[in-house]
PyMOL Python script that loads the backbone (N, CA, C, O; Angstrom):
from pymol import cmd

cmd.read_pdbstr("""\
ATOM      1  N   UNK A   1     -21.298  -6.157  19.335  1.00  0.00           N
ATOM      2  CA  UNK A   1     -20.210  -5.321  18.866  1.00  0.00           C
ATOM      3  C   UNK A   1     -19.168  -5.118  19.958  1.00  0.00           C
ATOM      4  O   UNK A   1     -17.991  -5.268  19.630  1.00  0.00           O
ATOM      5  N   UNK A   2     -19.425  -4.832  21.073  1.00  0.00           N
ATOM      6  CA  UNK A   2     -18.604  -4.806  22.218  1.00  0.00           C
ATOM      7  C   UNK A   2     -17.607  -6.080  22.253  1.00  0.00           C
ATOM      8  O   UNK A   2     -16.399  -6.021  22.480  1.00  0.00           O
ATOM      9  N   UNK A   3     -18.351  -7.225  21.986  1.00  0.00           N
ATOM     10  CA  UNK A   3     -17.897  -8.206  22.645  1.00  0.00           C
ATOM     11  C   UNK A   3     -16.936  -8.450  21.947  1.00  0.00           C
ATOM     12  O   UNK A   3     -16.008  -9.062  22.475  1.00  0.00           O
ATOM     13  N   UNK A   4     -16.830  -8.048  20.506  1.00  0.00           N
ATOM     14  CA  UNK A   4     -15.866  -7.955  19.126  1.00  0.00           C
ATOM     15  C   UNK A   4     -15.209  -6.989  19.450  1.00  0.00           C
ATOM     16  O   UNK A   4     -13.990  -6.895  19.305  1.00  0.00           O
ATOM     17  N   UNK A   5     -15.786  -6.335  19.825  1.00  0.00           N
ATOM     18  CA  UNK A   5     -14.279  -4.947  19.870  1.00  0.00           C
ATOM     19  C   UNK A   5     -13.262  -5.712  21.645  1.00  0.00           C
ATOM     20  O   UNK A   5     -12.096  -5.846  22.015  1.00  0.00           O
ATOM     21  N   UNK A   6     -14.018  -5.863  21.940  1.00  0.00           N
ATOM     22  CA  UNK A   6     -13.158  -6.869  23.069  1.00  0.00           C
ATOM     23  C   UNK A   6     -12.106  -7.897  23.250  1.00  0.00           C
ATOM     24  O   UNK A   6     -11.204  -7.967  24.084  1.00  0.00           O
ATOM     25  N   UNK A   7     -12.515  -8.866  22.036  1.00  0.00           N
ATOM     26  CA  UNK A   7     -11.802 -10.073  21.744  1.00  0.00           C
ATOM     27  C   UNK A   7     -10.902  -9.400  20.711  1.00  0.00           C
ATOM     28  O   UNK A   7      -9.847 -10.034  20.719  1.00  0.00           O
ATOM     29  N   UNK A   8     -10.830  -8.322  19.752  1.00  0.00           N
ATOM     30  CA  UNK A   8     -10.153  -7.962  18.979  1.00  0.00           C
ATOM     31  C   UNK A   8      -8.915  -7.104  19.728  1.00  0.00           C
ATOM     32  O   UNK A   8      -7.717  -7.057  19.449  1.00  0.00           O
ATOM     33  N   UNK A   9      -9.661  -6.469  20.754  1.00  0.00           N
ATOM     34  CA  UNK A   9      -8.331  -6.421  21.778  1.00  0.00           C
ATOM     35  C   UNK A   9      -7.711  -6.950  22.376  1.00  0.00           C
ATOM     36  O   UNK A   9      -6.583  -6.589  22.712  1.00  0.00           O
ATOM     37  N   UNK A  10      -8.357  -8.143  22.744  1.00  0.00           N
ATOM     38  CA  UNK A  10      -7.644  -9.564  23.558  1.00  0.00           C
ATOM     39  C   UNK A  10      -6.767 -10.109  22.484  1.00  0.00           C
ATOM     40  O   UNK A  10      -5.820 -10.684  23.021  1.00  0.00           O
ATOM     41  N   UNK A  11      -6.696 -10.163  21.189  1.00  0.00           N
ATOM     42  CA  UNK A  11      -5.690 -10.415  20.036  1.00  0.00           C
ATOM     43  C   UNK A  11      -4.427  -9.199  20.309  1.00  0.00           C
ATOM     44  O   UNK A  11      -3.360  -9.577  20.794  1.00  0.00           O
ATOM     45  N   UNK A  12      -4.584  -8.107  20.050  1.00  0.00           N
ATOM     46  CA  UNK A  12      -3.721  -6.991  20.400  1.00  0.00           C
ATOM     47  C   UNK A  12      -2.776  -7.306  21.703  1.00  0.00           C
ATOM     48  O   UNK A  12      -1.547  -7.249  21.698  1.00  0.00           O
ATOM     49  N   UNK A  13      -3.604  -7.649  22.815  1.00  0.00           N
ATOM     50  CA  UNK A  13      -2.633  -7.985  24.040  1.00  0.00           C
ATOM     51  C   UNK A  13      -1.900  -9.641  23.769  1.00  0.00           C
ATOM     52  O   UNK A  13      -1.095 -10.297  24.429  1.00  0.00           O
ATOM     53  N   UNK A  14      -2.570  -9.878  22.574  1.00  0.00           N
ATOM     54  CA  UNK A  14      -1.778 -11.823  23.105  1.00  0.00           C
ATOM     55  C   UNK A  14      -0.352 -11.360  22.364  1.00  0.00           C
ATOM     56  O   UNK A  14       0.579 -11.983  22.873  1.00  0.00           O
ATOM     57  N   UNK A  15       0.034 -10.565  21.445  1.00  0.00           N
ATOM     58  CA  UNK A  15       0.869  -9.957  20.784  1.00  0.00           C
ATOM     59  C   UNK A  15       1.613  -9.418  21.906  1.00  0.00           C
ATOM     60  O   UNK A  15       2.381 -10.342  21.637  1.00  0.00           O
ATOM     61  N   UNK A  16       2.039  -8.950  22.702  1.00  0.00           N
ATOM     62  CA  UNK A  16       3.035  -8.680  24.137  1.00  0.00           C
ATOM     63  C   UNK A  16       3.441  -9.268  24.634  1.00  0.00           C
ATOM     64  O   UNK A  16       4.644  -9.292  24.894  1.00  0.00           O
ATOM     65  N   UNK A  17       1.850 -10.692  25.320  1.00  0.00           N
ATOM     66  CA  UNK A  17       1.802 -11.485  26.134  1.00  0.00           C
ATOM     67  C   UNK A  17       3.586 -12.103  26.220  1.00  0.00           C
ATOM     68  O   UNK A  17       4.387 -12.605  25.432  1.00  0.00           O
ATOM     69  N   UNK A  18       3.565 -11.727  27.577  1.00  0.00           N
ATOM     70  CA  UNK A  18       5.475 -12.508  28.573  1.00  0.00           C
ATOM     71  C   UNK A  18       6.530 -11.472  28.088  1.00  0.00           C
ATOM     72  O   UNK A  18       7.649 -11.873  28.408  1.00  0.00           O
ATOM     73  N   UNK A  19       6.571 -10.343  27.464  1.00  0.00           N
ATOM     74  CA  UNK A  19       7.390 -10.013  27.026  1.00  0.00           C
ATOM     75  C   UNK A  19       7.326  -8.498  27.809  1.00  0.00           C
ATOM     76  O   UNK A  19       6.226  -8.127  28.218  1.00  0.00           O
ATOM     77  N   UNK A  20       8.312  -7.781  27.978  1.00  0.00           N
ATOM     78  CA  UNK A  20       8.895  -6.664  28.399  1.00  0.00           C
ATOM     79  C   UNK A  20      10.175  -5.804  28.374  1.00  0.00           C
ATOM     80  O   UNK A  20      11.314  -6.237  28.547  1.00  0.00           O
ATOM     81  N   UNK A  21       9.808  -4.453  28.121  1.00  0.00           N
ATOM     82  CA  UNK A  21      11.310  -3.746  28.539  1.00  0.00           C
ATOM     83  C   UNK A  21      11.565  -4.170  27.406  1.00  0.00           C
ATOM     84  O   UNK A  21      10.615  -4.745  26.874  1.00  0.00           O
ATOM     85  N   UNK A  22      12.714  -4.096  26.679  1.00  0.00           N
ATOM     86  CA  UNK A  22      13.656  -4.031  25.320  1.00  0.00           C
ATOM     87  C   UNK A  22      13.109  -5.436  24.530  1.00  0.00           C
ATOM     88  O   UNK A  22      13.118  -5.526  23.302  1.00  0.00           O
ATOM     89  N   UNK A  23      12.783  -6.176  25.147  1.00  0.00           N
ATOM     90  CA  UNK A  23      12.248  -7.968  24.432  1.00  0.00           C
ATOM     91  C   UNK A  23      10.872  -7.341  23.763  1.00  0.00           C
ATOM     92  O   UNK A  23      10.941  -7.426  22.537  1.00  0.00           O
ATOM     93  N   UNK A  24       9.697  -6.763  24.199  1.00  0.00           N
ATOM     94  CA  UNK A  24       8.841  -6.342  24.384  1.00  0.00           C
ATOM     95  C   UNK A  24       8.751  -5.337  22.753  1.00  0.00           C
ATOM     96  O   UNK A  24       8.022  -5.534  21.781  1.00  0.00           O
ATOM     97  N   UNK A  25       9.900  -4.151  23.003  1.00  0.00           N
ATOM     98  CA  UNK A  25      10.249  -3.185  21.652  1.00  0.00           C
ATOM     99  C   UNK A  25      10.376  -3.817  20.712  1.00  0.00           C
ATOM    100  O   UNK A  25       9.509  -3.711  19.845  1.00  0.00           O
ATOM    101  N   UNK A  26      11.358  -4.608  20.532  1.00  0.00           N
ATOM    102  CA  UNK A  26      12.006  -5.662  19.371  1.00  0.00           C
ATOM    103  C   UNK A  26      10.830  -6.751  19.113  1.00  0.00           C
ATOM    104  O   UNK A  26      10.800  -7.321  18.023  1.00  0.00           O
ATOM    105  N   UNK A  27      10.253  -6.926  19.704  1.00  0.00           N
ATOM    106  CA  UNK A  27       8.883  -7.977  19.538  1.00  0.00           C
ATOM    107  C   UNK A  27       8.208  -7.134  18.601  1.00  0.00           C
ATOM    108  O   UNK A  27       8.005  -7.441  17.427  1.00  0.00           O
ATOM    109  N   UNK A  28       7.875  -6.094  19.133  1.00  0.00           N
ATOM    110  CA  UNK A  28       6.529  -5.121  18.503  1.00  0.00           C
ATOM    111  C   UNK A  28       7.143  -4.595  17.264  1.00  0.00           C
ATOM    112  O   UNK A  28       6.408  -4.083  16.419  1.00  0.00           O
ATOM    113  N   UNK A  29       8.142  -4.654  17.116  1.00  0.00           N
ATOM    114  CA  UNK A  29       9.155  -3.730  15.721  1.00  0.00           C
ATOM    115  C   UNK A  29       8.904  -5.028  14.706  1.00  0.00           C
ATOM    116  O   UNK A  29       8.604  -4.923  13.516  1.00  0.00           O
ATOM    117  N   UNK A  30       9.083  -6.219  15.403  1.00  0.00           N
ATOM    118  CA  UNK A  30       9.412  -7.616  14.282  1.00  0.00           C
ATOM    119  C   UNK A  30       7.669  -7.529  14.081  1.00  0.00           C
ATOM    120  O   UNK A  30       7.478  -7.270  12.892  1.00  0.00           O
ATOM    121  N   UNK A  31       6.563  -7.632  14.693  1.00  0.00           N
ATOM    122  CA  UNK A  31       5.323  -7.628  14.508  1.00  0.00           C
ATOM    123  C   UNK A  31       4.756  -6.351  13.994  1.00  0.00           C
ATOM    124  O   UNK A  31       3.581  -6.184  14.322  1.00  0.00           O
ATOM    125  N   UNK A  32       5.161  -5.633  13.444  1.00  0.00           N
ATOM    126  CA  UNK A  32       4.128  -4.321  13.220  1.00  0.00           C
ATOM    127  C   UNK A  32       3.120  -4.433  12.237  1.00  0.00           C
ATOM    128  O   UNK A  32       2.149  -3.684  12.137  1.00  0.00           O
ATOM    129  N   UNK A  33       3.451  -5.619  11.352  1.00  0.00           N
ATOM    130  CA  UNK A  33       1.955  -5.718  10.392  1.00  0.00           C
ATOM    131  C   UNK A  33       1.394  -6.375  11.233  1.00  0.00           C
ATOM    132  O   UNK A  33       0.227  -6.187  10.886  1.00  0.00           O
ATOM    133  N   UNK A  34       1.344  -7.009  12.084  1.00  0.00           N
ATOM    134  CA  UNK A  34      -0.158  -8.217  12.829  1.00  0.00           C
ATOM    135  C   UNK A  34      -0.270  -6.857  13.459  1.00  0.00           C
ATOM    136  O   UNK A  34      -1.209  -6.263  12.929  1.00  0.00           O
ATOM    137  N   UNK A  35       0.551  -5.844  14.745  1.00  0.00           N
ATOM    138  CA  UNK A  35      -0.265  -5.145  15.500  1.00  0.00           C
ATOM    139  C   UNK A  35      -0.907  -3.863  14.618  1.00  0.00           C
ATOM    140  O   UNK A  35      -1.890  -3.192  14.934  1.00  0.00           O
ATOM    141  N   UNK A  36      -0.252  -3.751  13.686  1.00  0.00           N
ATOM    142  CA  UNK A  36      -1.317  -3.249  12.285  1.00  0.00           C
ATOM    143  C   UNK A  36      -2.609  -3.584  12.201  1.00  0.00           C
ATOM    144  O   UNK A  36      -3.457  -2.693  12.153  1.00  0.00           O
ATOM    145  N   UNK A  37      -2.924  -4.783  12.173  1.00  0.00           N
ATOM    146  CA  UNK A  37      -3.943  -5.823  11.807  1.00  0.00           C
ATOM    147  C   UNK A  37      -4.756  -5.579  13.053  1.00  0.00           C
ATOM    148  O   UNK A  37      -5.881  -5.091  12.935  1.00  0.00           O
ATOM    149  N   UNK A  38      -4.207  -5.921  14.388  1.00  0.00           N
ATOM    150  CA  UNK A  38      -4.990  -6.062  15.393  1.00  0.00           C
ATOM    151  C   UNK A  38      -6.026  -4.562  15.437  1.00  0.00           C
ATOM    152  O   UNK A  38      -7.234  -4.326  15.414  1.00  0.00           O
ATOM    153  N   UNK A  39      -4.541  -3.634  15.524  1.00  0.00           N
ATOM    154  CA  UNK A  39      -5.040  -2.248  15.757  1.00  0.00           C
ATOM    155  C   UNK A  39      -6.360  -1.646  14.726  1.00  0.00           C
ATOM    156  O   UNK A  39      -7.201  -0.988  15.339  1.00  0.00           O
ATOM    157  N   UNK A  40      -6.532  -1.778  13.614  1.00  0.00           N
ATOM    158  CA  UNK A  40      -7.663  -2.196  12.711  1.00  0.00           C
ATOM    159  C   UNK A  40      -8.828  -2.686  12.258  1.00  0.00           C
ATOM    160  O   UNK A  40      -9.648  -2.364  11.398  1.00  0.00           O
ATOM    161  N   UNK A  41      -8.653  -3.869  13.347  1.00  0.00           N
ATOM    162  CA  UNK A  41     -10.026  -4.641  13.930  1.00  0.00           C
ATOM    163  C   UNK A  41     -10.227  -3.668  15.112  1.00  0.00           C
ATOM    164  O   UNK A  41     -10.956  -2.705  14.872  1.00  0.00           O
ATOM    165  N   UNK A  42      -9.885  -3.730  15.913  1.00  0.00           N
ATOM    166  CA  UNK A  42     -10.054  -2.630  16.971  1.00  0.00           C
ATOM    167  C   UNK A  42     -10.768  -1.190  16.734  1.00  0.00           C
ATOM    168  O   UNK A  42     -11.583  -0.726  17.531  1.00  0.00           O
ATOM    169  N   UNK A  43     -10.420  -0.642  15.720  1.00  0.00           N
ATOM    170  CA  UNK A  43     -10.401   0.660  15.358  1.00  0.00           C
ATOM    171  C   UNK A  43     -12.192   0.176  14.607  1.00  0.00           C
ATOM    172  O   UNK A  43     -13.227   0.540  15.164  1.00  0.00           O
ATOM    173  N   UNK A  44     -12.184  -0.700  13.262  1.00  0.00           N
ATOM    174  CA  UNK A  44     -13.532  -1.495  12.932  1.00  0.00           C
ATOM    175  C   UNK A  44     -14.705  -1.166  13.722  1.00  0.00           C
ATOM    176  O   UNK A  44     -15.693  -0.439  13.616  1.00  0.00           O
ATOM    177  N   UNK A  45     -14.067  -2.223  14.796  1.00  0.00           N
ATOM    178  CA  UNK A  45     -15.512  -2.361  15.950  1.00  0.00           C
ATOM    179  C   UNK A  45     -15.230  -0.951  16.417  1.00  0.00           C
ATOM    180  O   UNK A  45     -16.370  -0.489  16.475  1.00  0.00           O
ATOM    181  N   UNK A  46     -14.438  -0.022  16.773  1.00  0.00           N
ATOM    182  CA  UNK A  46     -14.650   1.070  17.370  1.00  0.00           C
ATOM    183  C   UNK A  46     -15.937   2.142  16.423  1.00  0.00           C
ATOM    184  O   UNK A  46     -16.810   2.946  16.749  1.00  0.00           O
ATOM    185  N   UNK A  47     -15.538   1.709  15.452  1.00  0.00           N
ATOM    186  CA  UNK A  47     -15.891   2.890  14.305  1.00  0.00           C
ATOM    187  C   UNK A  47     -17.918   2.558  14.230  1.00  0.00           C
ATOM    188  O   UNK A  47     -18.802   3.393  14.423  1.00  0.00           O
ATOM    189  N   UNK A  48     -18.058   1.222  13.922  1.00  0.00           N
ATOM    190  CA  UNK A  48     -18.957   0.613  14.300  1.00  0.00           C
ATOM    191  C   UNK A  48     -20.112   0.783  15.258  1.00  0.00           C
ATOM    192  O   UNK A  48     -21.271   1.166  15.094  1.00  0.00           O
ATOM    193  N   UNK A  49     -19.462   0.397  16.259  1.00  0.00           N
ATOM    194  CA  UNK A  49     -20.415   0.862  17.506  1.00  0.00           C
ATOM    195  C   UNK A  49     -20.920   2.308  17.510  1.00  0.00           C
ATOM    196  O   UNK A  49     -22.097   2.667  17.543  1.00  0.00           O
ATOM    197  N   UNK A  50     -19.692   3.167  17.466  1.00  0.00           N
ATOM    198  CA  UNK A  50     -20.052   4.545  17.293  1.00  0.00           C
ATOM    199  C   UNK A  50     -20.954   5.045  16.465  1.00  0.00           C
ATOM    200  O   UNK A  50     -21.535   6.049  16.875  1.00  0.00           O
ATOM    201  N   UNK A  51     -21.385   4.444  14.904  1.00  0.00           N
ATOM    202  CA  UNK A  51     -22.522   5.097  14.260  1.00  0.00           C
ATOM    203  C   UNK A  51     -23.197   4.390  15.179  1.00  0.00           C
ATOM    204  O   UNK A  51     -23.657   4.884  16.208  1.00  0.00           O
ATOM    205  N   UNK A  52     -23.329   2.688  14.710  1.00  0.00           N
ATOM    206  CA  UNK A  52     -24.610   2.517  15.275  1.00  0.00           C
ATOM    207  C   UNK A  52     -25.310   3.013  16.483  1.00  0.00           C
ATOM    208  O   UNK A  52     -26.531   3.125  16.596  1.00  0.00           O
ATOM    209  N   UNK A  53     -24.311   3.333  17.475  1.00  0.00           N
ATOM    210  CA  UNK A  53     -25.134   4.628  18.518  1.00  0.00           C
ATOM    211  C   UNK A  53     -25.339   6.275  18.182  1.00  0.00           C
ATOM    212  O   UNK A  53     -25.942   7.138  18.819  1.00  0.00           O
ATOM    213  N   UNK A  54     -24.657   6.339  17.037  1.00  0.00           N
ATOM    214  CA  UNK A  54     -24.944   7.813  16.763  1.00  0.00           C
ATOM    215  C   UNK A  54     -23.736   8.606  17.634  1.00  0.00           C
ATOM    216  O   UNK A  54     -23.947   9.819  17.626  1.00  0.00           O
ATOM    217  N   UNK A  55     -22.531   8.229  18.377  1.00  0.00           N
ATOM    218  CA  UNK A  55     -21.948   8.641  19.033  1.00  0.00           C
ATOM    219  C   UNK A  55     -20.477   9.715  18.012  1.00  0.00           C
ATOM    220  O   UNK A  55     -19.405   9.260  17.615  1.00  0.00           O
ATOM    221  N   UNK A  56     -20.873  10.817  17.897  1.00  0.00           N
ATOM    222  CA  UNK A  56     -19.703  11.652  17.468  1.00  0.00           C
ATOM    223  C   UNK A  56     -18.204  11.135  17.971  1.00  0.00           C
ATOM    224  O   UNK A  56     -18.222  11.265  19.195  1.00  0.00           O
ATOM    225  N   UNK A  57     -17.152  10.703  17.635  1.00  0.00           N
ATOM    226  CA  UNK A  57     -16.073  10.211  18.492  1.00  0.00           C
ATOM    227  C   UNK A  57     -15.229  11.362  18.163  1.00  0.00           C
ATOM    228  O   UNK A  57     -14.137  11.212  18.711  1.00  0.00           O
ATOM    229  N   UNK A  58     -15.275  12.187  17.654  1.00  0.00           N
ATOM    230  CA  UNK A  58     -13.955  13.097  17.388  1.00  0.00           C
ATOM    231  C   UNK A  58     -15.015  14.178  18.727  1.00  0.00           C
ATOM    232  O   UNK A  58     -14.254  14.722  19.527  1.00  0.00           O
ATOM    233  N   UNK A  59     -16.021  14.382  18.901  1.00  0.00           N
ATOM    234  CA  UNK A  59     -16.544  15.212  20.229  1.00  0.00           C
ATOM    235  C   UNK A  59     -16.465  14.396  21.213  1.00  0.00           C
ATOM    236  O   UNK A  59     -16.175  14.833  22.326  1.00  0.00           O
ATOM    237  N   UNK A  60     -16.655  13.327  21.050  1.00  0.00           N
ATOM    238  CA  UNK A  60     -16.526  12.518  22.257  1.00  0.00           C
ATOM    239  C   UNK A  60     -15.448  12.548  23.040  1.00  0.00           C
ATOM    240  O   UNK A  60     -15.440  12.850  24.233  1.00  0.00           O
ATOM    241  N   UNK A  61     -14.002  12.056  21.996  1.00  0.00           N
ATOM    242  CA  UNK A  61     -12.790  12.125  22.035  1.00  0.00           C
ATOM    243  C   UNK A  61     -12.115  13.458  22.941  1.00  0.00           C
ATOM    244  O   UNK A  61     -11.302  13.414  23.865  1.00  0.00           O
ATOM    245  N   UNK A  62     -12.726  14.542  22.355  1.00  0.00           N
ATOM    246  CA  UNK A  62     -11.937  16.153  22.866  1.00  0.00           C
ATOM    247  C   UNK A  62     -12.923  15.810  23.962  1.00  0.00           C
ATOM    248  O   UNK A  62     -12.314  14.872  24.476  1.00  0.00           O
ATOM    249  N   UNK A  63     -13.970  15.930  24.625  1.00  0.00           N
ATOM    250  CA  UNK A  63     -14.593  16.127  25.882  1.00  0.00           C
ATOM    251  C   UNK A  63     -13.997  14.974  27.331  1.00  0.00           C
ATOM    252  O   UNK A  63     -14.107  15.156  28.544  1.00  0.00           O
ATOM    253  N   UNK A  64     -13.323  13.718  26.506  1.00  0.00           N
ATOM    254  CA  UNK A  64     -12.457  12.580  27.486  1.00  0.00           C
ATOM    255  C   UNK A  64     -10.967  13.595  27.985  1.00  0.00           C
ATOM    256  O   UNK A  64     -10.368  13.842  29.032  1.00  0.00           O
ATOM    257  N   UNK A  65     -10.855  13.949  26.544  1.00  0.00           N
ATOM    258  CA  UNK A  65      -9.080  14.959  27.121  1.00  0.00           C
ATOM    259  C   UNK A  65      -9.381  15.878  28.098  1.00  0.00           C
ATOM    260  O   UNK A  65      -8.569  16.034  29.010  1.00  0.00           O
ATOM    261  N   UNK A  66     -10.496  16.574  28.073  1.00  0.00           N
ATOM    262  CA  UNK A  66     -10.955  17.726  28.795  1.00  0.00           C
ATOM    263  C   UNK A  66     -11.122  17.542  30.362  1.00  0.00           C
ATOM    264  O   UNK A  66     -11.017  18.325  31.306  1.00  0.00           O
ATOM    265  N   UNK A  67     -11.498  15.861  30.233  1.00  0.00           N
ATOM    266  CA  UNK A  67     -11.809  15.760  31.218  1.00  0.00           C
ATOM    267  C   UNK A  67     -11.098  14.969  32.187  1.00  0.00           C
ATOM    268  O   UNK A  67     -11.576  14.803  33.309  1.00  0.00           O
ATOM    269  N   UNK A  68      -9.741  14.351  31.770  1.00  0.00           N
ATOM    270  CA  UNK A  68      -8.022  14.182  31.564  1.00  0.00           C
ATOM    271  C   UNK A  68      -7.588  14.813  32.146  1.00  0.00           C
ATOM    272  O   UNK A  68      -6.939  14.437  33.122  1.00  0.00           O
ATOM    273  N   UNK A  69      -7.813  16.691  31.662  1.00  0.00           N
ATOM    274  CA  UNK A  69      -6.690  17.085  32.043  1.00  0.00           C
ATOM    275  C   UNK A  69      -7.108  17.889  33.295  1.00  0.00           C
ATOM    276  O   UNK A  69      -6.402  18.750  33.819  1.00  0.00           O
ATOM    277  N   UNK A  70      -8.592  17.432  33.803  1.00  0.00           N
ATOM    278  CA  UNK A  70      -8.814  17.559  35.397  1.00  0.00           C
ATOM    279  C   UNK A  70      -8.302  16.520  36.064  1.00  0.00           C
ATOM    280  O   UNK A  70      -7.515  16.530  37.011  1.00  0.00           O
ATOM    281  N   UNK A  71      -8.643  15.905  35.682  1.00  0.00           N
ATOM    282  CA  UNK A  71      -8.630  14.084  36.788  1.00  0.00           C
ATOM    283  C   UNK A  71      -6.982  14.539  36.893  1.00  0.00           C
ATOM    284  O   UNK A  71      -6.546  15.078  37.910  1.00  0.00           O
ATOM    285  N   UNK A  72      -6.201  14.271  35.800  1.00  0.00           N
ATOM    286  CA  UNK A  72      -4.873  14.022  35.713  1.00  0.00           C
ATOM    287  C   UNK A  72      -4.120  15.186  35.211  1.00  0.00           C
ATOM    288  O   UNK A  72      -3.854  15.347  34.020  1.00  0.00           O
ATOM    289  N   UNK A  73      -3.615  16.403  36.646  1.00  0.00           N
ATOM    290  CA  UNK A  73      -3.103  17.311  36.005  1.00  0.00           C
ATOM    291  C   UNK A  73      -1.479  17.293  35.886  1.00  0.00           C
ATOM    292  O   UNK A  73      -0.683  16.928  36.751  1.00  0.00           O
ATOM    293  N   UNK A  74      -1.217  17.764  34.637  1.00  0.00           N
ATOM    294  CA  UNK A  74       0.465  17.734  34.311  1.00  0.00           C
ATOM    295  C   UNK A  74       1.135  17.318  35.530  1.00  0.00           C
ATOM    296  O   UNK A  74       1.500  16.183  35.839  1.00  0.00           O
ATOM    297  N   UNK A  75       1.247  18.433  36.192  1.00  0.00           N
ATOM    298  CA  UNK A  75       2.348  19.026  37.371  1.00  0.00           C
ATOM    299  C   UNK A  75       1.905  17.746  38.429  1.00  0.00           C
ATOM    300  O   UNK A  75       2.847  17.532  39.192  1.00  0.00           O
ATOM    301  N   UNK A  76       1.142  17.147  38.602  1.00  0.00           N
ATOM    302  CA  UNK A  76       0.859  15.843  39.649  1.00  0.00           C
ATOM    303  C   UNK A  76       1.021  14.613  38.823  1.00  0.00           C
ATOM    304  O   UNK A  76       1.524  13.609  39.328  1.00  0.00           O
ATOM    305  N   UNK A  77       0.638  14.633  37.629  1.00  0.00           N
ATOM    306  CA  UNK A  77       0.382  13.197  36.897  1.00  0.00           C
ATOM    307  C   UNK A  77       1.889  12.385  35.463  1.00  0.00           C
ATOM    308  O   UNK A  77       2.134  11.367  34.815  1.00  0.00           O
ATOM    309  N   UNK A  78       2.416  13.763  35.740  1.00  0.00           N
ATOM    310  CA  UNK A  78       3.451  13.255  34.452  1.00  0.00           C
ATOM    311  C   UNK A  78       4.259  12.255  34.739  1.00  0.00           C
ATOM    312  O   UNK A  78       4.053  12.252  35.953  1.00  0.00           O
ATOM    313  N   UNK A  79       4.964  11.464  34.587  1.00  0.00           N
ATOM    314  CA  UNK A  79       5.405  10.434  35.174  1.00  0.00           C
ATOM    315  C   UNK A  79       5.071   9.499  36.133  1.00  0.00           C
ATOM    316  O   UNK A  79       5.881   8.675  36.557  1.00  0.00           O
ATOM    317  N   UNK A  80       3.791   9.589  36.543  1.00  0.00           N
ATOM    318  CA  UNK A  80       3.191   8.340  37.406  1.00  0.00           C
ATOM    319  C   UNK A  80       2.289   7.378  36.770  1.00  0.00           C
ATOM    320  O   UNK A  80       1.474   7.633  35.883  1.00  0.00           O
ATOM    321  N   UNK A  81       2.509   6.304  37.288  1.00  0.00           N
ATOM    322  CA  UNK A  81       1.470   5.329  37.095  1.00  0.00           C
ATOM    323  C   UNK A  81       0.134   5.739  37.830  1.00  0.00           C
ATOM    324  O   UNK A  81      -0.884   5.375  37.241  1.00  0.00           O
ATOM    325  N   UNK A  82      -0.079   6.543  39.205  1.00  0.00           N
ATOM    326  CA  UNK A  82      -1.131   6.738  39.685  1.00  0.00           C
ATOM    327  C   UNK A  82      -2.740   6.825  39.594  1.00  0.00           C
ATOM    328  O   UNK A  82      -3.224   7.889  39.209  1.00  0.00           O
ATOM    329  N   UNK A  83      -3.560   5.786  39.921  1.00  0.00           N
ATOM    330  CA  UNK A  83      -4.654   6.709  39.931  1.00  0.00           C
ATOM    331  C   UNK A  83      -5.230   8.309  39.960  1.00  0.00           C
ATOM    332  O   UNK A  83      -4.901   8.850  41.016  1.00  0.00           O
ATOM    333  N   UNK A  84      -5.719   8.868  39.395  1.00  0.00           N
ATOM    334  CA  UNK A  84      -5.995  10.298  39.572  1.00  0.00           C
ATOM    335  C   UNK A  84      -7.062  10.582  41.167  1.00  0.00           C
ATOM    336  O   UNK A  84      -7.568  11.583  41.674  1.00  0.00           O
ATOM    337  N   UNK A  85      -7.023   9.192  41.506  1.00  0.00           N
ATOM    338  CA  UNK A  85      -7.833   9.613  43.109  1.00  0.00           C
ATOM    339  C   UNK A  85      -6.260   9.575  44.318  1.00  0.00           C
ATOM    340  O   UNK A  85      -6.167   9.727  45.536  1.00  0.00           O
ATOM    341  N   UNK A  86      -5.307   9.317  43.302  1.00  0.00           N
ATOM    342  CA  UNK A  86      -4.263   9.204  44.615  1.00  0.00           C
ATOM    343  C   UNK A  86      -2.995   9.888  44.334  1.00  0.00           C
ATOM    344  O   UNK A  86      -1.835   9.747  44.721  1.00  0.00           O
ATOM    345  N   UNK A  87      -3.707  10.801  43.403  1.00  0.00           N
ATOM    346  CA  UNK A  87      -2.208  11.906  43.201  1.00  0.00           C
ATOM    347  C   UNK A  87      -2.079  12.554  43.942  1.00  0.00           C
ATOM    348  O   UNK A  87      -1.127  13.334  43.921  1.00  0.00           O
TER     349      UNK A  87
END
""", "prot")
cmd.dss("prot")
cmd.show_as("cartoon", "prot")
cmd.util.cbc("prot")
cmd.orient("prot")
């Protein structure tokens, strides 16, 4: 399942692949049903894995933000690319 939810993201990124900045927008605007599509398979295997481990994702989900908005606080992290070990 991983390895599917993997390659289904490696589809999602070939959809960008060389493109950036305003080429990049207009790409993704002309594609929104494939990154529809991609985003879907993605979401699939996400949904997937999660029963089959029994993993709650909407608790899972709020306890990652929680733990977000230590690593990465507003007032240090808003506008950076940074690691949260080098803010």
């Amino acid at each position: 399942m991983a390895i599917s939810l993997s390659l289904e993201a490696a589809e999602l990124l070939e959809i960008t692949q060389w493109k950036n900045g305003e080429q990049l927008e207009a790409h993704l605007a002309n594609q929104r049903s494939a990154v529809g599509d991609e985003l879907s398979d993605v979401l699939y295997w996400t949904l997937l894995m999660a029963h089959y481990l029994s993993i709650d994702l909407v608790e899972a989900f709020a306890a990652k933000m929680e733990e977000n908005k230590i690593k990465y606080p507003i007032e240090k992290a808003r506008d950076s690319s940074e690691k949260y070990s080098d803010l």
